[in-house]
C-alpha positions in Angstrom: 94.9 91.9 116.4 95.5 91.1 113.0 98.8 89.5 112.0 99.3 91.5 108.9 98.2 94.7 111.6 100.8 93.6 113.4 103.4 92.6 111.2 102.8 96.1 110.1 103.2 97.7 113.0 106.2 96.3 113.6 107.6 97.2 110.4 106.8 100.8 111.1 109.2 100.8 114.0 112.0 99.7 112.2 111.6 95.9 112.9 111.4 94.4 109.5 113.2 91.5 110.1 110.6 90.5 113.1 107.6 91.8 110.8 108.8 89.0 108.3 109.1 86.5 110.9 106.0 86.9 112.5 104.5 86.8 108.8 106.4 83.5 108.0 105.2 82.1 110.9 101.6 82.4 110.2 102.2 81.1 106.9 104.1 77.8 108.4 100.4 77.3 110.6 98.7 77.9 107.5 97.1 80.9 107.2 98.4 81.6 103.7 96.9 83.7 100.8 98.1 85.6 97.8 97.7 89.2 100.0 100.1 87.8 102.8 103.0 86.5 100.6 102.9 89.9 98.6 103.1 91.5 101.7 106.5 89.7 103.1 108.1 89.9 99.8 107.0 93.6 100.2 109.2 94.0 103.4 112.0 91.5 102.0 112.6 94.1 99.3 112.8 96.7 101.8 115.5 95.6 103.2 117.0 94.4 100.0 116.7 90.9 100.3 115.8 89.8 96.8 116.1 86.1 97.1 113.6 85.8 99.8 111.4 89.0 97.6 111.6 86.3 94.5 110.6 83.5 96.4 107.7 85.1 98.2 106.3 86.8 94.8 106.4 82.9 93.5 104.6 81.7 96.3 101.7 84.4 95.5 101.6 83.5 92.1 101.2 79.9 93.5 98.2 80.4 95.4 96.7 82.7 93.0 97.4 82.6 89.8 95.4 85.2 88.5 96.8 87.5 90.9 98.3 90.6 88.9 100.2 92.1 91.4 103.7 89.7 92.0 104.0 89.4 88.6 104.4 93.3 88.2 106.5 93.3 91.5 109.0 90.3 90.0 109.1 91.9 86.6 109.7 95.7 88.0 112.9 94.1 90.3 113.9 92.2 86.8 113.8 95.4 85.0 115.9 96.8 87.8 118.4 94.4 87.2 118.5 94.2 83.2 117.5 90.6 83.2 115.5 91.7 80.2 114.3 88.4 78.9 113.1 87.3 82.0 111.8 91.2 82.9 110.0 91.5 79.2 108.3 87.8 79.8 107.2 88.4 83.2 105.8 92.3 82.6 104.0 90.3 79.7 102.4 88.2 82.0 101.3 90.8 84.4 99.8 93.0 81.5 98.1 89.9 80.5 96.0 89.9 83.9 92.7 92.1 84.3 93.0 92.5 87.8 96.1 94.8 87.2 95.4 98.2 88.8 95.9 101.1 86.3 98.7 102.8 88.1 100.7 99.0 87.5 99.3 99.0 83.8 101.0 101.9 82.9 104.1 101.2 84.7 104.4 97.9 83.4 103.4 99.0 79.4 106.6 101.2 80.2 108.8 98.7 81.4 107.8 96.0 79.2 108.2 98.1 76.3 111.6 99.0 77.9 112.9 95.4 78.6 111.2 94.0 75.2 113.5 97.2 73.2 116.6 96.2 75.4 115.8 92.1 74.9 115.9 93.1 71.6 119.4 94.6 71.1 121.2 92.1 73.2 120.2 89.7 71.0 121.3 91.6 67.8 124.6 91.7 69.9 125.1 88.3 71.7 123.4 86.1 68.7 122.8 82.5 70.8 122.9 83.9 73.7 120.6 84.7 76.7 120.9 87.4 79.6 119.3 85.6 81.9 
């Protein structure tokens, strides 16, 4: 059986923590691909662990680069958070990407514009200042 099968499976029973630990495992003897980080930082989010959710959508991007999808994830979470700077740069990225699907496009041309607008007025506010 397949370890993201599995991992799933797992997850559907209410073990996430053992779904992600399975998964980490195969990526520490190197089976490791855009698909499979997305995937843990999936189930880190689910259980609110948004360190480990961060780091995971980094380690996608790593690996692939042109990979759309952890760039929408990261910037939808810094959206969620009003870190708009990092939020409006990231959703930028994303939106930069062909292989976004067109359900993420349109979320993202929302959010962005959203973050970019908010960006915006906390710099009219806090002139020299950042949010991030």
């Amino acid at each position: 059986m397949e370890v993201m099968q599995q991992a799933a499976e797992l997850a559907e029973q209410g073990k996430v923590g053992s779904a992600i630990d399975l998964l980490e495992q195969a990526v520490a003897m190197g089976e490791e691909s855009a698909e499979l980080c997305i995937y843990i930082a999936r189930l880190c989010h689910s259980i609110n662990e948004l360190r480990a959710f961060a780091n995971w959508c980094h380690e996608a991007m790593r690996i692939d680069p042109t990979h759309a999808e952890p760039h929408f994830l990261l910037g939808k979470e810094l959206h969620r958070m009003a870190r708009w700077e990092e939020a409006e740069e990231t959703l930028a990225v994303a939106l930069s990407m062909p292989r976004l699907t067109a359900q993420h496009r349109a979320e993202a041309e929302l959010l962005h514009a959203e973050a970019a607008a908010n960006h915006a007025d906390y710099r009219t506010a806090n002139p020299g200042f950042s949010n991030i």
